[in-house]
C-alpha positions as CSV (number, residue, x, y, z in Angstrom):
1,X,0.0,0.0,0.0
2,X,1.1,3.6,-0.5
3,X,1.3,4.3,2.9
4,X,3.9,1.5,3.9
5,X,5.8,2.6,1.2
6,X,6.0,6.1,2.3
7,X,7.1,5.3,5.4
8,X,9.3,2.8,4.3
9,X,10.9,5.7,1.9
10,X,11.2,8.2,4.4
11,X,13.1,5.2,6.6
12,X,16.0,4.3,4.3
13,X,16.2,8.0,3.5
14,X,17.1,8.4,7.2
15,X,19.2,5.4,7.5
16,X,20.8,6.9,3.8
17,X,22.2,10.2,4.8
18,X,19.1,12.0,3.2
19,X,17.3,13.4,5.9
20,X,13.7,13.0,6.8
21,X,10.7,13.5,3.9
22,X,7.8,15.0,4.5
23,X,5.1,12.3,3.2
24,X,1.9,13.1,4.7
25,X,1.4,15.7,1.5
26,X,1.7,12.3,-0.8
27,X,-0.5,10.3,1.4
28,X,-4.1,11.4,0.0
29,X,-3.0,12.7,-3.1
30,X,-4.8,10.8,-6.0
31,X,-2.0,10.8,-8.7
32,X,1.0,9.2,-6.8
33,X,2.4,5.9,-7.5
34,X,4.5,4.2,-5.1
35,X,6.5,0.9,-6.1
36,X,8.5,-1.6,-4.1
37,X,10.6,-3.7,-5.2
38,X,10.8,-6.6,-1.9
39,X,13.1,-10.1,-1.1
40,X,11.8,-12.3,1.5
41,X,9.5,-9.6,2.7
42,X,12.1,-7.3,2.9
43,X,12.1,-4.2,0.8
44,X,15.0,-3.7,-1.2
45,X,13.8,-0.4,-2.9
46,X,11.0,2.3,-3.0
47,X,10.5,4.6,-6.0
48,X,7.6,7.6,-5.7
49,X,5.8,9.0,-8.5
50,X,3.9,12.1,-8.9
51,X,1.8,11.6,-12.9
52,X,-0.6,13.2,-14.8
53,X,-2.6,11.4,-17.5
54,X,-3.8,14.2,-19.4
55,X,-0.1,15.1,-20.1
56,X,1.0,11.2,-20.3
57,X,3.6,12.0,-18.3
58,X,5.1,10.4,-15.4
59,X,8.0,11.9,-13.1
60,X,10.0,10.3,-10.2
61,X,9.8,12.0,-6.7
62,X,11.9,9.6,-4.8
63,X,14.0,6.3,-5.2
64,X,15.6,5.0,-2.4
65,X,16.9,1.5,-0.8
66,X,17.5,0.1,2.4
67,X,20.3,0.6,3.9
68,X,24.1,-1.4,4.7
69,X,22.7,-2.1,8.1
70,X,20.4,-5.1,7.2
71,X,22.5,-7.2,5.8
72,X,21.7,-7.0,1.9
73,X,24.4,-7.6,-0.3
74,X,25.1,-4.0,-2.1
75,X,24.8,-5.6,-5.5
76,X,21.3,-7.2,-5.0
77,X,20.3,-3.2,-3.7
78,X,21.9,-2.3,-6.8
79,X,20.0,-5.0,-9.2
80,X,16.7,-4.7,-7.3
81,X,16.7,-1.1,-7.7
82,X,17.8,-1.2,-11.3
83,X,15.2,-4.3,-12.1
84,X,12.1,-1.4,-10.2
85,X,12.8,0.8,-12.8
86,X,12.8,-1.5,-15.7
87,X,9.1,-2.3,-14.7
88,X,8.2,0.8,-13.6
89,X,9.2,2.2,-17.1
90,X,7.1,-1.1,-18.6
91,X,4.4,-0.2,-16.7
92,X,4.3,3.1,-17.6
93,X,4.3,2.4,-21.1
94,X,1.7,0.1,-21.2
95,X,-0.9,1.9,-19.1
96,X,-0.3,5.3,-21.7
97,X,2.3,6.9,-20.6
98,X,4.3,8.6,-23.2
99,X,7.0,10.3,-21.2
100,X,9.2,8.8,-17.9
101,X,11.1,11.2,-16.1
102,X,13.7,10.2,-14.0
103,X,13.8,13.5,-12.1
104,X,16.6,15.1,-13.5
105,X,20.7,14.4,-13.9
106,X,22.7,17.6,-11.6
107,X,25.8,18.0,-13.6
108,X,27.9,20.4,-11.4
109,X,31.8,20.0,-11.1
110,X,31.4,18.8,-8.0
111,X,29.3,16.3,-7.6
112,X,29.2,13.6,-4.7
113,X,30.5,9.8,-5.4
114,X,26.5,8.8,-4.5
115,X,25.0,11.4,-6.9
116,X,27.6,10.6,-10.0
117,X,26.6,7.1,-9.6
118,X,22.6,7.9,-9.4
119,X,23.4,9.8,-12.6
120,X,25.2,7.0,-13.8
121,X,22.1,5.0,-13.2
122,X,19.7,7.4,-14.8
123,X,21.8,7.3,-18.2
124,X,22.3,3.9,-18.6
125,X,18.8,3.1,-19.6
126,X,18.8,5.0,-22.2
127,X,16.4,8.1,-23.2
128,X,16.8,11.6,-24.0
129,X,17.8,14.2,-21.7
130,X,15.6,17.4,-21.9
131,X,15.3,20.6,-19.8
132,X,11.8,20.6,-17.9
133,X,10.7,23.7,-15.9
134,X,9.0,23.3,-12.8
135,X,6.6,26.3,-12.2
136,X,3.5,27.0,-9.1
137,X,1.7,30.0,-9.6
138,X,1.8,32.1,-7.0
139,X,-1.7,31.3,-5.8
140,X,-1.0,27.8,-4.9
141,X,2.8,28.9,-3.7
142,X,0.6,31.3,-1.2
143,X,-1.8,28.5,-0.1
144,X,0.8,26.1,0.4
145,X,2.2,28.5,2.5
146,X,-0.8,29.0,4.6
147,X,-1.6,25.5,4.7
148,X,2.2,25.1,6.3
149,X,1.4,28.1,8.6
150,X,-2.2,26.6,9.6
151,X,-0.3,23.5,10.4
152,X,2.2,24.4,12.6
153,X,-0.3,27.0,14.9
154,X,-2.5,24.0,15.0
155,X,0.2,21.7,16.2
156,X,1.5,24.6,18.3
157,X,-2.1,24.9,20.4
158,X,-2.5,20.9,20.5
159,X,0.9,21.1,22.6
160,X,0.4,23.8,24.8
């Protein structure tokens, strides 16, 4: 279910050196997919995706994997991962999708050992690399804003 792998996502992204991700916004929301790739009952790898089916496009959010401490070889992380995307992009296809966005490739001078070998990843399955913008209007910027604001004076008078 999408919840589990949520939560499962925001674990490993802990456990990774990533920081905490706010998922309750994803929880709800109708056009997320969430995928998890599992051994033994064990997940291996979560990937997040936000879509929209009018545009027939689909865009990553989130990959991660579990982390060194529970005993997963580093290679089976690796193939597992790797092996979520091949569906995931199979999927895609043949539900309509026309476009598959891996969420972009940074390409700064200095880029982490981690984040050359995500883009590493990202490349080798091929596809075409094209500059995207990412734009809210500043109607929902201001919402989502207030929404944020809302939440923390709510949490705020729960507490004291």
């Amino acid at each position: 279910d999408k919840f589990c792998g949520l939560r499962t996502h925001n674990q490993y992204s802990i456990e990774n050196g990533l920081g905490a991700v706010s998922i309750s916004r994803y929880i709800n929301h109708p056009d997320i997919l969430v995928t998890v790739a599992s051994l033994d009952s064990v997940k291996i790898a979560v990937h997040g995706y936000i879509f929209s089916k009018d545009k027939k496009i689909i865009r990553l959010l989130f990959s991660s994997t579990i982390g060194p401490d529970h005993g997963v070889c580093r290679n089976t992380i690796g193939w597992a991962n790797k092996g979520l995307h091949w569906h995931d992009i199979k999927h895609s296809k043949a539900v309509g999708f026309s476009s598959y966005d891996l969420g972009g490739v940074p390409n700064d001078s200095d880029l982490s050992e981690k984040i050359i070998r995500i883009n590493r990843l990202k490349k080798s399955f091929g596809g075409e690399e094209s500059t995207n913008q990412n734009y809210i209007g500043y109607f929902a910027y201001a919402m989502q804003l207030m929404s944020q604001l809302g939440g923390r004076i709510r949490n705020f008078v729960l507490k004291g």
